[in-house]
C-alpha positions as CSV (number, residue, x, y, z in Angstrom):
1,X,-144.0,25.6,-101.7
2,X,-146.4,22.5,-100.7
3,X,-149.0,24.8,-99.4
4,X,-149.0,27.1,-102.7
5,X,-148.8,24.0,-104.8
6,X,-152.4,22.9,-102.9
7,X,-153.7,25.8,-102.7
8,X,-153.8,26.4,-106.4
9,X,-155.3,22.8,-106.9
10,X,-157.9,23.7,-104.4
11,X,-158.5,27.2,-106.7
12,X,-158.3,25.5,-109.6
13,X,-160.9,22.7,-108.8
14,X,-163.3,25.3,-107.8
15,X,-162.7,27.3,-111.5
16,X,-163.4,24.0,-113.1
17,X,-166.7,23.3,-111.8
18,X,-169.2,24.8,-113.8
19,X,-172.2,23.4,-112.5
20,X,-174.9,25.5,-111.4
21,X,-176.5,26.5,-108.0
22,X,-179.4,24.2,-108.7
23,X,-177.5,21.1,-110.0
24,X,-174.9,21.5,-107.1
25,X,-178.2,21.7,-104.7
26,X,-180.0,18.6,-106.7
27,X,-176.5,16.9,-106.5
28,X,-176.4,17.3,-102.8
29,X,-179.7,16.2,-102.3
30,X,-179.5,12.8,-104.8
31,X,-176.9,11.9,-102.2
32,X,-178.7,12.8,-99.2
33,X,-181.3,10.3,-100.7
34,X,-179.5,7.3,-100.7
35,X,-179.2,7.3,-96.5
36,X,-182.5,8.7,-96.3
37,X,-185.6,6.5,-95.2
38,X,-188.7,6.8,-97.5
39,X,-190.3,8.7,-94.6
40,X,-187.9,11.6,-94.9
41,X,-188.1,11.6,-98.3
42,X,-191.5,11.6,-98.1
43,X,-191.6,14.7,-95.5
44,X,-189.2,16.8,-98.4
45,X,-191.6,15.7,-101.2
46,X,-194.7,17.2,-99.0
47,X,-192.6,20.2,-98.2
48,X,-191.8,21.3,-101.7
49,X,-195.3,21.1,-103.2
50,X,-196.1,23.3,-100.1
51,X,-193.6,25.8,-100.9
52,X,-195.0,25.9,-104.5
53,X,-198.1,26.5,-103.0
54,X,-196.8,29.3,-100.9
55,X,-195.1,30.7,-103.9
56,X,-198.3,30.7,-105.8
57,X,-200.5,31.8,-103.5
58,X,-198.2,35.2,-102.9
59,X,-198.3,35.9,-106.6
60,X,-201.8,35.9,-106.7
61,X,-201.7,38.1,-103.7
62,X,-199.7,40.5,-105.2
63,X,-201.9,40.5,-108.4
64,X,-205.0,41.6,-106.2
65,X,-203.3,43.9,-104.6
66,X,-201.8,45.5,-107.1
67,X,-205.4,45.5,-109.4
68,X,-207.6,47.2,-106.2
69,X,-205.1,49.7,-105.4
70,X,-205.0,50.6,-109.1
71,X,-209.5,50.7,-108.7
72,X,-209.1,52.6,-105.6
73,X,-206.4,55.3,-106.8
74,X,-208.8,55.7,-110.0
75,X,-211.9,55.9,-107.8
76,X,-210.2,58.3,-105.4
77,X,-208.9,60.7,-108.4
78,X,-212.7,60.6,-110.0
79,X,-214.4,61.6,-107.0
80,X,-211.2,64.5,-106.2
81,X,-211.7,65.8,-110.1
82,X,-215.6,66.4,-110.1
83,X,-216.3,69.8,-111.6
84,X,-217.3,72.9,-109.4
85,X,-220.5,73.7,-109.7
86,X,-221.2,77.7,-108.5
């Protein structure tokens, strides 16, 4: 009976939180912060505006991709399409 009685606290304190992934993460992280020394925090600072970076920079790469294989499909059907000449 004890263990049902927990176990539905435990289930129930799960249901109430209705935070999301991000504030759980930046939760987690506030309170990593106060242990950590500024060099650390330094070091995650650094490695976030990298993986912005990296985020942006594959975007962009996408894009151009995306635009020259459009140009060369294009290209490729023009030259395919020419009329016969007899």
């Amino acid at each position: 009976m004890v263990l049902l009685v927990q176990l539905c606290a435990v289930r129930t304190c799960w249901q109430m939180d209705s935070r999301t992934g991000r504030q759980i993460a930046m939760a987690e992280l506030l309170e990593a912060c106060k242990t950590a020394w500024v060099s650390d925090i330094m070091r995650a600072k650094l490695f976030l505006e990298r993986a912005e970076e990296v985020r942006t920079g594959c975007r962009k790469q996408r894009t151009q991709s995306r635009t020259r294989q459009n140009i060369g499909a294009k290209t490729k059907a023009a030259k395919l399409d020419q009329p016969l000449n007899w």
